[in-house]
LUMDREN-923952 format. One record per residue (C-alpha): x, z, y. Coordinates in nm, 3 decimals. Layout:
SITE,X,Z,Y .
...
END
This chain:
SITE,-4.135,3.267,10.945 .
SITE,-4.030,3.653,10.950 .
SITE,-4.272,3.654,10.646 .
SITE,-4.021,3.951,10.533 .
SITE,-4.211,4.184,10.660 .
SITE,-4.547,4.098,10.423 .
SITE,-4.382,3.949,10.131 .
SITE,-4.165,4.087,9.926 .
SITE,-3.800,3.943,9.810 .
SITE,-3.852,3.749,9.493 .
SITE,-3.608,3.526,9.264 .
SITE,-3.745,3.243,9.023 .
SITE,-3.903,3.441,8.710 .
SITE,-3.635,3.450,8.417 .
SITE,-3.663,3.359,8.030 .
SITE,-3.696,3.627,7.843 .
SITE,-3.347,3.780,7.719 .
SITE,-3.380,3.739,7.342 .
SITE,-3.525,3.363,7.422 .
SITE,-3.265,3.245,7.661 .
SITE,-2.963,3.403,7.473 .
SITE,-3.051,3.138,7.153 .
SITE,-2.963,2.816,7.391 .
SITE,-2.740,2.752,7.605 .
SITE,-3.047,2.585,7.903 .
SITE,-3.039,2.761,8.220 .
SITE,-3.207,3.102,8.205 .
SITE,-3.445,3.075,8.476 .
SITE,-3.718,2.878,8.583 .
SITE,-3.719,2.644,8.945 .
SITE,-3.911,2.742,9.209 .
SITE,-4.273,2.601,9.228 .
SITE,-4.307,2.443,9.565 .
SITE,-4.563,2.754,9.685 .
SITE,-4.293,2.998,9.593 .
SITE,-4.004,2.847,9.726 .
SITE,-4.220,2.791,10.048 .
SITE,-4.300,3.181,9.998 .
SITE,-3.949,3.322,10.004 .
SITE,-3.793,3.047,10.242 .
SITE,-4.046,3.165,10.519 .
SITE,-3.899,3.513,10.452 .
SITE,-3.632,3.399,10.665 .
SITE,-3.590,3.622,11.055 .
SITE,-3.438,3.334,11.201 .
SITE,-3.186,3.560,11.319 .
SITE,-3.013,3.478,11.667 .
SITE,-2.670,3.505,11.491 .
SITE,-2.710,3.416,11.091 .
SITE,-2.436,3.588,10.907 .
SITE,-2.568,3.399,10.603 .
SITE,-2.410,3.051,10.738 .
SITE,-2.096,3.266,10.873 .
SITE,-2.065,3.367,10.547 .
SITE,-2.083,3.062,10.363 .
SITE,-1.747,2.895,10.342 .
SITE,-1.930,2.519,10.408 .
SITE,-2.099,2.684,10.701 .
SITE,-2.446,2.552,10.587 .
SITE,-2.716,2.522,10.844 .
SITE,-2.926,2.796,10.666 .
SITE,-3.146,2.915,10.855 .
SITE,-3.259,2.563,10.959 .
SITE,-3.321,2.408,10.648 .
SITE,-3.502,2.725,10.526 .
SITE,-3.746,2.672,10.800 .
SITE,-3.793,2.308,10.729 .
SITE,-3.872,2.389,10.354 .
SITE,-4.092,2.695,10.505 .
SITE,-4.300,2.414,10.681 .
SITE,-4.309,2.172,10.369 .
SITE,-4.065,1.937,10.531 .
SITE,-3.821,1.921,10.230 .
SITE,-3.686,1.574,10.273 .
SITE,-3.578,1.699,10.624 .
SITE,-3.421,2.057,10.463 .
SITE,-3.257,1.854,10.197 .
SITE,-3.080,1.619,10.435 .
SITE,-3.002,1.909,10.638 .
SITE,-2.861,2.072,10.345 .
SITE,-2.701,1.745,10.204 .
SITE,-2.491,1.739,10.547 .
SITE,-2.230,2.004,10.506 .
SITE,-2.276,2.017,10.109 .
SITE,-2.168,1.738,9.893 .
SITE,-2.308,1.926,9.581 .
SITE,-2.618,2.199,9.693 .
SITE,-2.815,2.258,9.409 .
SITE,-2.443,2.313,9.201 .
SITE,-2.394,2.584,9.489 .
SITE,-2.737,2.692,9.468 .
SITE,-2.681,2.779,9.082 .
SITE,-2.325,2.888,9.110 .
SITE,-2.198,3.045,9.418 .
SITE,-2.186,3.457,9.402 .
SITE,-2.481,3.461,9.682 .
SITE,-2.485,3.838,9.656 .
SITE,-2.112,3.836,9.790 .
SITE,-2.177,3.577,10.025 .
SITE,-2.469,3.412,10.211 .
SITE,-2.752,3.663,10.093 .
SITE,-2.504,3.964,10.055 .
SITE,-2.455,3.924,10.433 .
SITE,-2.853,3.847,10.485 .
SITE,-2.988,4.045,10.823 .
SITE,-3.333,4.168,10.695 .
SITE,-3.080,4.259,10.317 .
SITE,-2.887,4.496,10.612 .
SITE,-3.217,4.638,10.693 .
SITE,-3.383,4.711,10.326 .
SITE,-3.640,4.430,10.293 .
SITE,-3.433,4.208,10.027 .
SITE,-3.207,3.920,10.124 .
SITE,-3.360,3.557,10.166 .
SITE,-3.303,3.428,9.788 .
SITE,-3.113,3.124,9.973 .
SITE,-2.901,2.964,9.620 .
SITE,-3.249,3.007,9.463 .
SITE,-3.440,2.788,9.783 .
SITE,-3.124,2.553,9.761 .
SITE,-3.154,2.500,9.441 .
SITE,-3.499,2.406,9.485 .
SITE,-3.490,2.195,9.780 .
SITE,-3.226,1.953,9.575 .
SITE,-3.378,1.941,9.231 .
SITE,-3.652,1.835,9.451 .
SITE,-3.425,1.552,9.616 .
SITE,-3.326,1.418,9.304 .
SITE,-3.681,1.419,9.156 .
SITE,-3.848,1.206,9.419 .
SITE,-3.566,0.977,9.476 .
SITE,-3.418,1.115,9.829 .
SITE,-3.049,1.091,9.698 .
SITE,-2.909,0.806,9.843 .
SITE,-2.652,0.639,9.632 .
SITE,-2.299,0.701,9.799 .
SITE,-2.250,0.399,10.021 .
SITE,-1.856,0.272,10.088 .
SITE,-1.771,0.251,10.482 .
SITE,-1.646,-0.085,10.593 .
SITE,-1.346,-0.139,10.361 .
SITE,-0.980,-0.002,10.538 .
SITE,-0.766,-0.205,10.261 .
SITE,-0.627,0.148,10.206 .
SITE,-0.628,0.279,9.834 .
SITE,-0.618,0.661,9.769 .
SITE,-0.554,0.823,9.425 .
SITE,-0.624,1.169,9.391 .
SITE,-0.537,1.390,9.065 .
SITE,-0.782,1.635,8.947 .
SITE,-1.193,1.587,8.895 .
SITE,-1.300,1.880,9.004 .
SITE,-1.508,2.004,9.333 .
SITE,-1.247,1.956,9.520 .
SITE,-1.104,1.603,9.427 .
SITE,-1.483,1.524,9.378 .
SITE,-1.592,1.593,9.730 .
SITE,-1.262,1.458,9.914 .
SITE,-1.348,1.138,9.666 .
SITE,-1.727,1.119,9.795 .
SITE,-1.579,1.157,10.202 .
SITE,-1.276,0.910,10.128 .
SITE,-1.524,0.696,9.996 .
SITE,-1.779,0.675,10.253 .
SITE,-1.475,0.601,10.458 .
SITE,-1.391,0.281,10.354 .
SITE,-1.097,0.370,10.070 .
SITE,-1.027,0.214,9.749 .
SITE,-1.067,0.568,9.593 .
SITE,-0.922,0.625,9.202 .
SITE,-0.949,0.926,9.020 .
SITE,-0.732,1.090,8.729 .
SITE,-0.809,1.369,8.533 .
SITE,-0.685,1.475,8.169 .
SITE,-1.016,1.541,8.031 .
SITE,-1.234,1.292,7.884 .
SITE,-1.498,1.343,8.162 .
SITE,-1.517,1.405,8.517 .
SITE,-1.618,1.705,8.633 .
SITE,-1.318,1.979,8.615 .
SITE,-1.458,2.354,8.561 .
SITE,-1.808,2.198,8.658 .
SITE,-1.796,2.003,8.319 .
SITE,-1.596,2.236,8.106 .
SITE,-1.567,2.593,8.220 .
SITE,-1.876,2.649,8.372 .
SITE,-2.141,2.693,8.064 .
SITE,-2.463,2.574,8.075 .
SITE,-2.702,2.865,8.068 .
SITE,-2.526,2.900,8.445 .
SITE,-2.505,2.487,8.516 .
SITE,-2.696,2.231,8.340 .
SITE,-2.454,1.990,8.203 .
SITE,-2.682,1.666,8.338 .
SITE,-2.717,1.829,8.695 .
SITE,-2.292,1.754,8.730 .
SITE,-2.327,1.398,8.517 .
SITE,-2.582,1.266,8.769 .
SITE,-2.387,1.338,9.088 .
SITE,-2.100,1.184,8.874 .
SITE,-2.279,0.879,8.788 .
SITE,-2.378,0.842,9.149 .
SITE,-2.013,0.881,9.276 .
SITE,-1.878,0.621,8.985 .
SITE,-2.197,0.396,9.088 .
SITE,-2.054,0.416,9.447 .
SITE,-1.715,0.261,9.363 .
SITE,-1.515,0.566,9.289 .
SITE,-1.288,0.461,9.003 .
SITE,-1.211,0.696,8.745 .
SITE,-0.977,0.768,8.490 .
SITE,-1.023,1.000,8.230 .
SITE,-0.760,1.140,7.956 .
SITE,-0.477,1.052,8.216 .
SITE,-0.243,1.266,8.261 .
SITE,0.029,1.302,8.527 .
SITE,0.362,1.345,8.380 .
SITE,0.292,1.172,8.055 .
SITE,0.076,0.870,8.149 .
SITE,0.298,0.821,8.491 .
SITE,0.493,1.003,8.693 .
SITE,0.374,1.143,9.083 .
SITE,0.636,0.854,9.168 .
SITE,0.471,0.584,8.980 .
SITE,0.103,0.736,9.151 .
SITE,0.253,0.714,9.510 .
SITE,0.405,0.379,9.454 .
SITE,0.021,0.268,9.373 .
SITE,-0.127,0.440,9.604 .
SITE,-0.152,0.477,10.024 .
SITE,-0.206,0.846,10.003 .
SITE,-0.262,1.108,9.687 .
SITE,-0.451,1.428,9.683 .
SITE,-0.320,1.684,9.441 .
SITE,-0.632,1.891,9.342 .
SITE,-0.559,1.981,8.979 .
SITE,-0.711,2.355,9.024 .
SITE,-0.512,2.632,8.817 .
SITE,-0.532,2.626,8.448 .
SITE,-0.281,2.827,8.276 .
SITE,-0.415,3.188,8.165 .
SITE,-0.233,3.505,8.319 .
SITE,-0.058,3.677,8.052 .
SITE,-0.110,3.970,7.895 .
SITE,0.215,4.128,7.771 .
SITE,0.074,4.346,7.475 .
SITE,0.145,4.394,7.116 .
SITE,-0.012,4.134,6.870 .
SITE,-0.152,3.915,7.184 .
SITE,0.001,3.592,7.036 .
SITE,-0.192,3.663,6.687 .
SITE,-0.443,3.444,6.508 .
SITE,-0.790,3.537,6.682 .
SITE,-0.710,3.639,7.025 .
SITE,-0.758,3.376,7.278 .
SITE,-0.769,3.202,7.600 .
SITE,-1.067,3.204,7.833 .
SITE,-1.072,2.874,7.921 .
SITE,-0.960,2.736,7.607 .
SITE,-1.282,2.902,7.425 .
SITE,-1.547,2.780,7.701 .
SITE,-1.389,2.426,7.702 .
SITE,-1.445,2.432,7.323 .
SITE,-1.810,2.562,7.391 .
SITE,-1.865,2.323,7.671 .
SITE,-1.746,2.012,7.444 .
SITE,-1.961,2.152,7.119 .
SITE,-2.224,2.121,7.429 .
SITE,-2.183,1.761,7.455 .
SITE,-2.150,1.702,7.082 .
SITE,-1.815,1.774,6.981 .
SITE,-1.710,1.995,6.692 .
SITE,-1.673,2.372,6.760 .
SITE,-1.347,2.502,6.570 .
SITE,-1.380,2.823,6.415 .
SITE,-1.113,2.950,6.630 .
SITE,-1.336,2.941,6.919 .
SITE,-1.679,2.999,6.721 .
SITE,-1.803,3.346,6.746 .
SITE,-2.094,3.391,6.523 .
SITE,-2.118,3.642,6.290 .
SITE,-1.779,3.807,6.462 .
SITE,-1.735,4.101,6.628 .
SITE,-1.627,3.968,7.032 .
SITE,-1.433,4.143,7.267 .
SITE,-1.396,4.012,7.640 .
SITE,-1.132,4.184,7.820 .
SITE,-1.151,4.120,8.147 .
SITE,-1.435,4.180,8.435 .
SITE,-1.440,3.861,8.665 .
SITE,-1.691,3.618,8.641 .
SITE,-1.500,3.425,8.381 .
SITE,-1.549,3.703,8.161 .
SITE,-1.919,3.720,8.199 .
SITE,-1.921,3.341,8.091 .
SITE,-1.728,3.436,7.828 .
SITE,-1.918,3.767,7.696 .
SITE,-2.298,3.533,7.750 .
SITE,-2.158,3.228,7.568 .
SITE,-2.018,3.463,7.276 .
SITE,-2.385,3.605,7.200 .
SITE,-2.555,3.216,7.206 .
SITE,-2.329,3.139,6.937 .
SITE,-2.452,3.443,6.736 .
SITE,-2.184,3.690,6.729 .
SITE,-2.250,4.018,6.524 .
SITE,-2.163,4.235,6.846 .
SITE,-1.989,4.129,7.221 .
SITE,-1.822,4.448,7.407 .
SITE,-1.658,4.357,7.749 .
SITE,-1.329,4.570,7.830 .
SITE,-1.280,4.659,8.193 .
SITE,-1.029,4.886,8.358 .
SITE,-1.183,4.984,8.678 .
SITE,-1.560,5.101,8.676 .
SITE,-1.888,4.921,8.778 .
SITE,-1.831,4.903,9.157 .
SITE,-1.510,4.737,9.172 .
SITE,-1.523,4.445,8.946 .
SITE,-1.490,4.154,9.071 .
SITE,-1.735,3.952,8.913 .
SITE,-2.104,3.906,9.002 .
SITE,-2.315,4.152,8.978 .
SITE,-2.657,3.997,8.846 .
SITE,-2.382,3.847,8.571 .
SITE,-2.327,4.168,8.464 .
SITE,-2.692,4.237,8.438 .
SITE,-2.772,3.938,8.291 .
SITE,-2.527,4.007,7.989 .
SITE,-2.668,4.368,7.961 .
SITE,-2.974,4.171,7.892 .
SITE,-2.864,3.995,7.677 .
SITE,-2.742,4.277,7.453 .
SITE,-2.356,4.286,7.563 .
SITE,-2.215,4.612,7.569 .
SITE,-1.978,4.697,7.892 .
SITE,-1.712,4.944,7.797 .
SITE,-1.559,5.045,8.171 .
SITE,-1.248,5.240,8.267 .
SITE,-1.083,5.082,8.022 .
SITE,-0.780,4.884,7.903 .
SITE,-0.621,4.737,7.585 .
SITE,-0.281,4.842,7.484 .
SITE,-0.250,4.659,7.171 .
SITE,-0.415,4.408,6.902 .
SITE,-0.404,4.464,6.488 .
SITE,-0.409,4.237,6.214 .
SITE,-0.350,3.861,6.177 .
SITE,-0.577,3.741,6.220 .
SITE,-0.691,4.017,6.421 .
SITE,-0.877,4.324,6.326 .
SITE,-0.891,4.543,6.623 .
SITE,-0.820,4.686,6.962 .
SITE,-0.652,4.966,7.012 .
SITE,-0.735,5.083,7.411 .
SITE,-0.672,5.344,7.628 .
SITE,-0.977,5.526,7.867 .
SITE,-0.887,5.461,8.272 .
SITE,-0.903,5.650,8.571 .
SITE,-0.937,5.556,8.951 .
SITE,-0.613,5.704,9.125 .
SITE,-0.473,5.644,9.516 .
SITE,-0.550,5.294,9.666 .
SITE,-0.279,5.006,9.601 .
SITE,-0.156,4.761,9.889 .
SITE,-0.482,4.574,9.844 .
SITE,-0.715,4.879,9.908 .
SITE,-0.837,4.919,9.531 .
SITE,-0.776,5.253,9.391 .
SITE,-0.555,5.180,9.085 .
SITE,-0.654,5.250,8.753 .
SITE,-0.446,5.508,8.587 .
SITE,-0.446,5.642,8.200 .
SITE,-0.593,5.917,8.092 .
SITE,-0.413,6.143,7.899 .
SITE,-0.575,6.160,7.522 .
SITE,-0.796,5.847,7.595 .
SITE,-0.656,5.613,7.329 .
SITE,-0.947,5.466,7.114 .
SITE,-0.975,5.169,6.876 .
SITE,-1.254,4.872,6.889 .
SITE,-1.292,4.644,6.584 .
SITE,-1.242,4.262,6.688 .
SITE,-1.267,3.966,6.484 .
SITE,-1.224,3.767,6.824 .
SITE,-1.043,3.885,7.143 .
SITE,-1.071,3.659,7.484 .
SITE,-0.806,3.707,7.758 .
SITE,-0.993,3.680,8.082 .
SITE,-0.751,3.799,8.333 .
SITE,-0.746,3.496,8.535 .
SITE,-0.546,3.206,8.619 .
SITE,-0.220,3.084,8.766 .
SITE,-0.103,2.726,8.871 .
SITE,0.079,2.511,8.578 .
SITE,0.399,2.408,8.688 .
SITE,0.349,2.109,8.856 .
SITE,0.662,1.998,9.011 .
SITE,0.804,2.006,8.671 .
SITE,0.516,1.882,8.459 .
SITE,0.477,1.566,8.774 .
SITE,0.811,1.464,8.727 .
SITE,0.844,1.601,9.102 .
SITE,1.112,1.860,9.147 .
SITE,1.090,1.771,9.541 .
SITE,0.699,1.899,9.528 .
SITE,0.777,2.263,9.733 .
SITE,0.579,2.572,9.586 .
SITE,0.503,2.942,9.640 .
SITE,0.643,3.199,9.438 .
SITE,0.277,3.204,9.247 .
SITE,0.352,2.852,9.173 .
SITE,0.050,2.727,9.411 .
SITE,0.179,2.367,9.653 .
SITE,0.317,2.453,9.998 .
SITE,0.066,2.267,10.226 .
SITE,0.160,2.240,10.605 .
SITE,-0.174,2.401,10.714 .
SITE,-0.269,2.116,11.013 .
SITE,-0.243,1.835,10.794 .
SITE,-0.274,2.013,10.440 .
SITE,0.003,1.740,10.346 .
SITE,0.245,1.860,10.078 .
SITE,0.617,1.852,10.063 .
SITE,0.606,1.500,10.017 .
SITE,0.472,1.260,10.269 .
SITE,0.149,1.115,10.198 .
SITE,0.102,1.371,9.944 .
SITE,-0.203,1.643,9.964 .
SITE,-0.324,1.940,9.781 .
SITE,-0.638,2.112,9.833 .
SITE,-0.839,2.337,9.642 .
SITE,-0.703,2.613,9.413 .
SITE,-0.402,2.463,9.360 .
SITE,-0.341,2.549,9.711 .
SITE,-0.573,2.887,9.806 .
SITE,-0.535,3.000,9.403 .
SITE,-0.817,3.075,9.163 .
SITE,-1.111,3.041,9.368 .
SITE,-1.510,2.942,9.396 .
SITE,-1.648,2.592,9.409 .
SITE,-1.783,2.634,9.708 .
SITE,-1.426,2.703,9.862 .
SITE,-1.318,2.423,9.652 .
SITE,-1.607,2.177,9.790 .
SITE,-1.481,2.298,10.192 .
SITE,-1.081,2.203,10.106 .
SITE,-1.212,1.883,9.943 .
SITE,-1.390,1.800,10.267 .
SITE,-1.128,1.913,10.495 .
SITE,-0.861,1.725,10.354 .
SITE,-1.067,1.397,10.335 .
SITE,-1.113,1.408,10.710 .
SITE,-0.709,1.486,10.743 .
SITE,-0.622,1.207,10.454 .
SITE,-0.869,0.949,10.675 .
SITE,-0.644,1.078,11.001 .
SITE,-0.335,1.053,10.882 .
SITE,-0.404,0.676,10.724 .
SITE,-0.485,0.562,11.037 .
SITE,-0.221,0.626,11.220 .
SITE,-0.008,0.450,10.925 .
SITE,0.118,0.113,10.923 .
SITE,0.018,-0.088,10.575 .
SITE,0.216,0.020,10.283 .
SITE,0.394,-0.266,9.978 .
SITE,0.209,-0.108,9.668 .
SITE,0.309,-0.182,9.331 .
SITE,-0.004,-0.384,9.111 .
END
């Protein structure tokens, strides 16, 4: 170990832009077992490792990069495989640069953080290619059943823990697969659509029931799901795009985020791509500057757009999104037009933006200085497709579950009592964004395994329920 100060930090080599932006396969190579031996040893062992305090699963880092330092990978990927119920998704996904290696102890003193998603990815992929997954294995059976709405990390995980517990565990989602944002937001150049299907086969394999194109409100009510059910989990994530309250932004050719990278993501598995959500030979422009938007600006040049230009209305430093996203798309030819904001959209379908240049002004409540116009800074961009990627907020549940009991914040996220994470309605939980708000994974992936230890709790202390067939 402390091989940081002899060998210098280095990632897993990348495919060369104008390659890798013709397919949507992930843009960089694994780890051969010398290198990710190379960069885990890098690790200072540090007495107090800021990299696992960072990490919202509190992953044993420093101890499983040691293991994979010393060639013992089975060991680091049961290590790993402990407090993660999906590493090498975390290992591709997670924003390490604002997390475990942004918070690195040799990063703090110049050397270059441990590349830790890189060595987690590797470690797993690993796993899976010699056969050290272990299929998910049901605890002695309780005779309790559990039904929990939403397929993504978060009703995933709690599934996986509920499961291993003993429930009868049943899963609805209104998509045709499993999977949530993993599935159909995330693209593939970023996740691998076969890296989510096998830890979905293994969890249906396991006994995990699941029930695709169902959904709450239309296919039952929350009333008819509780009557069937011991306990439900609410973990439907937060859909609905954040609006943006500008002329021409209901016109033909300006669009959702999510509802173009679902249409991507399903073209991905064989579906039809409507020319709505096809970009090629179009002139693109993302508005937005989150991580969703660098999706968004990356998937819009596979699919052969004429030109992708990514609106932002703060400058470099204070977007939220990633980073080595953003340098990634600049790669990849997208152009990154900051300090700037739309104020309008022409034509139907549309033509054009019309914008305005920015300014940083005085801090807001949150600490961000707040962008401001400048005077004389209006400017037009011409758009043959405009995506809205300003974020999310929750769908209206109580009204859309048939559930006008179901208490919410004024954001529309559940009310969760925070020691039990149990809803309004008894035997009812939330977890995930739904609860916290648009979110990571990995933060989904911790709720999801909090509340299955709370859920397993709480039905023990229960007397047997009458459940309808």
């Amino acid at each position: 170990m402390l091989d940081f100060v002899i060998r210098s930090q280095a990632y897993p080599p990348k495919r060369p832009a104008d390659a890798r932006a013709r397919d949507f396969r992930e843009i960089a190579a694994p780890f051969v077992p010398e290198q990710g031996a190379e960069q885990a040893a890098r690790c200072s062992q540090c007495g107090v490792p800021y990299c696992a305090v960072h990490c919202p699963l509190h992953n044993h880092i420093p101890d499983w990069l040691r293991l994979a330092a010393e060639g013992r990978l089975r060991e680091a990927f049961e290590l790993s495989n402990a407090t993660s119920t999906m590493p090498e998704i975390c290992g591709r996904i997670c924003p390490q640069d604002r997390l475990c290696e942004g918070n690195c102890v040799i990063e703090f003193s110049g050397h270059g953080a441990v590349t830790i998603g890189a060595v987690e990815k590797y470690i797993t992929d690993t796993a899976w290619a010699e056969g050290w997954v272990t299929p998910l294995e049901p605890g002695p059976a309780t005779g309790r059943s559990i039904g929990i709405i939403g397929a993504g990390p978060a009703g995933l995980t709690a599934a996986e823990y509920l499961r291993a517990a003993g429930h009868e565990v049943h899963v609805y989602d209104r998509h045709d697969r499993a999977g949530g944002l993993l599935t159909y937001g995330i693209p593939g150049f970023k996740l691998e659509k076969p890296v989510v299907v096998r830890r979905l086969e293994r969890l249906a394999a396991g006994g995990i029931v699941f029930h695709q194109g169902f959904s709450v409100g239309r296919d039952a009510d929350l009333a008819a799901l509780r009557a069937r059910h011991d306990a439900l989990l609410i973990a439907t994530g937060v859909y609905r795009p954040k609006p943006i309250d500008l002329p021409g932004a209901e016109r033909e050719g300006v669009v959702a985020a999510l509802d173009y990278l679902i249409a991507s993501n399903r073209a991905d598995f064989g579906a039809p791509l409507p020319s709505t959500f096809d970009a090629v030979g179009k002139r693109v422009v993302v508005i937005g500057g989150g991580d969703t938007a660098m999706d968004c600006v990356r998937t819009a040049v596979r699919q052969g757009a004429t030109s992708v230009q990514c609106l932002y209305r703060r400058d470099r430093a204070n977007m939220p999104g990633s980073q080595r996203e953003v340098a990634n798309a600049e790669e990849e030819g997208v152009e990154f037009i900051w300090l700037s904001a739309p104020t309008a959209f022409e034509g139907d379908p549309v033509r054009a933006v019309r914008a305005r240049a920015m300014r940083l002004g005085s801090p807001d409540a949150s600490g961000r200085r707040r962008p401001e116009p400048v005077p004389d800074g209006d400017f037009t961009l011409e758009a043959d497709l405009v995506i809205q990627a300003l974020g999310f907020d929750p769908e209206d549940l109580p009204l859309a579950f048939g559930a006008a009991e179901l208490r919410v914040t004024r954001w529309g996220t559940l009310i969760v009592e925070p020691a039990t994470m149990m809803t309004s309605l008894p035997g009812v939980f939330a977890a995930g964004d739904i609860v916290r708000g648009a979110s990571l994974v990995v933060w989904a992936i911790r709720d999801g395994r909090d509340v299955a230890a709370k859920m397993h709790a709480w039905l023990a202390a229960q007397a047997p329920l009458e459940r309808a067939a």
